[in-house]
C-alpha angles and dihedrals in degrees: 000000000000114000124196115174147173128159116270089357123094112286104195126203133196158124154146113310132201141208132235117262091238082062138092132217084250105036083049098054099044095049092047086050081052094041080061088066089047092051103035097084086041100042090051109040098026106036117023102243123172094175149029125169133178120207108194112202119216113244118280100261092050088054123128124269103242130208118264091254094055104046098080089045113122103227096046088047086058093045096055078058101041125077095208152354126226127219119193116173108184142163111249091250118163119257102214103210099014118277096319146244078296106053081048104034105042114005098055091032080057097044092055098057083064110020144085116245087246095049125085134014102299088060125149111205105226120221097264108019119246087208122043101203119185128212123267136147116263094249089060107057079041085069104035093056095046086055097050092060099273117146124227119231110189111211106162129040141178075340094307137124098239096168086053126196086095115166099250098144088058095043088056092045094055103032099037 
């Protein structure tokens, strides 16, 4: 994932993410909607976040014709491959003890049902990658992938759930 940062200013995160391969399109779209509802209490009262936005990419045979000049680009070449890209915009807020039992215990425990091992935040890079991802800012995988048919599901907004159904019971029982 793509990292810009700067104290006390957004430091937005993203990138193309990808499925397990025990996973299908569909099995892979509904579980990220769900992982929304998992993140949502973390992502706003651990770690500052204004914005979150899923882009769910079509699957691979749905995907756009591109111009001659675009089909050998990089970045087009991983999201063909990818199912979604993640946007996260967030304050640089200290996080006191590290991202929590509930980052540990239940976000990362969520994102590998339905992620590759190299997808999330939780990735582990393999020797060498399966995915060669190259860097771009966030906004611009926002956009190529918005041009390449994905559709935006916005999750978090002004700092506010706006999917709702966020698990805000589990997150005080474990972080209490």
């Amino acid at each position: 994932m793509t990292t810009t940062a700067e104290p006390h200013k957004l430091d937005s995160i993203g990138g193309p993410l990808f499925r397990r391969p025990d996973t299908s399109h569909e099995e892979f779209s509904t579980a990220w909607h769900r992982h929304a509802q998992v993140v949502a209490s973390w992502f706003l009262k651990k770690f500052g976040v204004v914005e979150y936005t899923q882009i769910h990419m079509p699957r691979a045979d749905h995907q756009d014709i591109m111009s001659d000049k675009d089909k050998d680009s990089p970045a087009r070449r991983i999201l063909r491959q990818a199912d979604g890209v993640a946007l996260v915009r967030r304050y640089q807020t200290p996080m006191a003890g590290g991202p929590g039992r509930y980052f540990e215990e239940v976000i990362l425990t969520d994102e590998r049902r339905f992620l590759h091992d190299e997808s999330g935040a939780g990735a582990v890079k393999g020797n060498p990658p399966a995915y060669d991802v190259p860097e771009l800012a966030v906004d611009e995988w926002r956009e190529l992938a918005l041009q390449m048919g994905g559709i935006e599901h916005v999750k978090i907004r002004d700092g506010q759930d706006v999917v709702g159904g966020a698990w805000w019971g589990k997150w005080e029982e474990i972080e209490k």
